[in-house]
N, C-alpha and C positions, 0 to 999 in steps of 0.2 A: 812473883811466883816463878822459881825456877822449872827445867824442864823438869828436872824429878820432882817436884812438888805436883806439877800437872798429870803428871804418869799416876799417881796416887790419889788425885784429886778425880780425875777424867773418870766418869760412867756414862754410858750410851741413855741420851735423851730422845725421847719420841713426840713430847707433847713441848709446842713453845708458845712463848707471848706473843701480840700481836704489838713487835717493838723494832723497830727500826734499829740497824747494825750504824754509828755515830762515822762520818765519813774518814776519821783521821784512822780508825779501825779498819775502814775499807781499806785505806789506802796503805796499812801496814801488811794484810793479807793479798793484794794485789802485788807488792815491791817480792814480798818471799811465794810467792806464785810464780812471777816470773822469772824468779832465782832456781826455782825448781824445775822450772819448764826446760829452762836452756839445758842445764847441770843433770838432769835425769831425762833429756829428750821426749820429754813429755809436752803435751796439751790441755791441762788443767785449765776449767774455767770457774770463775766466781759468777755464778746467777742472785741476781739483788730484785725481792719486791716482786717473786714470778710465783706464783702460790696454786698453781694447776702441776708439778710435778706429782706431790705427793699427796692428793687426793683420786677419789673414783675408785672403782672396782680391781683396778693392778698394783694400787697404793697401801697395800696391804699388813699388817704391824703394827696396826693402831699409831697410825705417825697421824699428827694433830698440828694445824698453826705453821706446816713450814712454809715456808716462801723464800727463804736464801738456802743457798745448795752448791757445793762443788760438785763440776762434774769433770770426771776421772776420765782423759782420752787421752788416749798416745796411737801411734800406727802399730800396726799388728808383728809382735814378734813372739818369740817363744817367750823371754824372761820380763815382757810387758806386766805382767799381773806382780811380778815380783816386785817392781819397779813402781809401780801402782801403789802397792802398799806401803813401801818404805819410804816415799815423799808424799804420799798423802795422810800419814801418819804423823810426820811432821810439822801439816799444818792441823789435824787437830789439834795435839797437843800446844802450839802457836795460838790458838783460837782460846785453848782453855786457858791459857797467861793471858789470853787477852780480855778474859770472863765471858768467855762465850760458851754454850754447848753445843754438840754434835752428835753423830750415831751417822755410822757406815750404813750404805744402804745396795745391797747387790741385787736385788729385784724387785723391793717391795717399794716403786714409784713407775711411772708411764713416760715417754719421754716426748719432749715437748722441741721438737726440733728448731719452731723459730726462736726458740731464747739460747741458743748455742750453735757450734758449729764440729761434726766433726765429718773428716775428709773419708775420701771413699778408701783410701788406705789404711785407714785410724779404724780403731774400734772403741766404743763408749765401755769400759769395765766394770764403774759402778757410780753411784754418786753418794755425795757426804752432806745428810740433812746438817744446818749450821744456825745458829741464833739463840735468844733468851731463851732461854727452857722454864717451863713451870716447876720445874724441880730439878735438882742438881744428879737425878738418877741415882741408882743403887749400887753394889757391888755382888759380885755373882761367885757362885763357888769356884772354887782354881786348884789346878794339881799343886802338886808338891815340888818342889827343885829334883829330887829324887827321878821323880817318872818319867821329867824329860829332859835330862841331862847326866852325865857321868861324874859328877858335883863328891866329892870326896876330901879329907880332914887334909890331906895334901892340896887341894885345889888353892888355887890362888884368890885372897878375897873379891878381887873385882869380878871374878868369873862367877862366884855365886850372887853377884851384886848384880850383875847383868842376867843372869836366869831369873831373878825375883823379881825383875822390872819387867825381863818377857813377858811373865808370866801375869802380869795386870795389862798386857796387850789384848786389844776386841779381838774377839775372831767369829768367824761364821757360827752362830750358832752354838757359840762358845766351847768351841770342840777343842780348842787349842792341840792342835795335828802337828804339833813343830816340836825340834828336837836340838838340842847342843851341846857340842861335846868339848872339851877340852883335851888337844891333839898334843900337847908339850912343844918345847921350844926348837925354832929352828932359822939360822943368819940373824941369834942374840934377838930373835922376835916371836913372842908366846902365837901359838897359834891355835883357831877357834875353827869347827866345821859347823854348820847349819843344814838343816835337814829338815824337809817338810812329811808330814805322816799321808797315807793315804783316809780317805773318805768319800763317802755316797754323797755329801752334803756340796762337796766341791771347793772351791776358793782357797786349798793349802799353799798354792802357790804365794797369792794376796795378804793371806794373814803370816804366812813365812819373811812377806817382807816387813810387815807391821814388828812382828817380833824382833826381827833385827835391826831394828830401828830402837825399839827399846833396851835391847840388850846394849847395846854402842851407849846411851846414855847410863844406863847403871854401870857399863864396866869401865867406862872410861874408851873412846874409841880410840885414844894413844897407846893404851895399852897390849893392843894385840890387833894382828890383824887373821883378816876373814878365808880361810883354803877350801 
């Protein structure tokens, strides 16, 4: 399964088996964890066999059966959430080549401090239920290429090849708040802006990064860069 077959494949799992993730899996998701730690200054952790995050009364979402879970820590900046989302996107979609499922989770879990660690400079952003799922999840209604981008008979096709992949990106509540524009070319290099929308629900930041994570794989990320 390539990345774009997972982009298409990938729906947010709530309910999982009671199945153990196979060690040579762990240890694929561990080697690109700590690729992303370094390279996105991040603190991403893998929790294996820990099954009290997302139960109880603040586990809320009908999430069933988890007990593996990424959780999403970096130290406290402004473009953290952005950052957040754009290599933790990366390893779902890593998870779902590797036939696993997942579901972002921004609130609806209780945190469980001795199975991780994060520093008094860090902040926890969210965590990423991860494992067998009882079902491979559904797909949910999505705007148009139209709504949130400037996608025209002129545009280049990777740019509409990368807004259709955005646009199968999770987002909070599935509000998809994010926007891309096609700026035209400049130093013989196509250039793209990105844009988060506002909202009550919050995390535009987070799913800003998640979408540009997917847009980079539909448009091809050699083929332009990000202003």
């Amino acid at each position: 399964m390539t990345l774009q077959d997972a982009i298409s494949a990938r729906h947010s799992v709530r309910k999982y088996l009671d199945k153990d993730i196979p060690a040579d899996i762990v240890a694929v998701l561990q080697h690109r964890i700590a690729e992303y730690n370094s390279v996105g200054n991040l603190n991403i952790q893998l929790v294996l066999n820990e099954p009290k995050a997302f139960t109880g009364m603040l586990a809320y979402g009908k999430f069933s059966g988890v007990k593996n879970y990424l959780v999403m820590v970096g130290k406290k900046s402004k473009d953290l959430d952005e950052r957040i989302g754009y290599y933790g996107e990366q390893l779902v979609l890593l998870a779902q080549t590797l036939g696993l499922n997942t579901c972002w989770a921004g609130l609806s879990y209780r945190k469980v401090p001795e199975a991780y660690n994060v520093g008094t400079d860090e902040k926890l952003a969210c965590m990423i239920a991860l494992g067998y799922g009882e079902t491979q999840g559904v797909s949910h209604k999505i705007k148009t290429v139209e709504q949130i981008s400037n996608v025209s008979n002129a545009s280049p096709a990777w740019f509409k090849g990368g807004v259709e992949a955005a646009l199968l990106a999770p987002t909070a509540v599935n509000q998809q708040k994010f926007s891309f524009e096609y700026v035209g070319m400049k130093n013989d290099r196509h250039q793209v802006r990105a844009k988060k929308g506002f909202s009550m629900v919050g995390y535009t930041q987070m799913d800003l990064g998640i979408a540009k994570c997917h847009f980079e794989i539909g448009a091809g990320k050699e083929n332009f860069e990000w202003v």
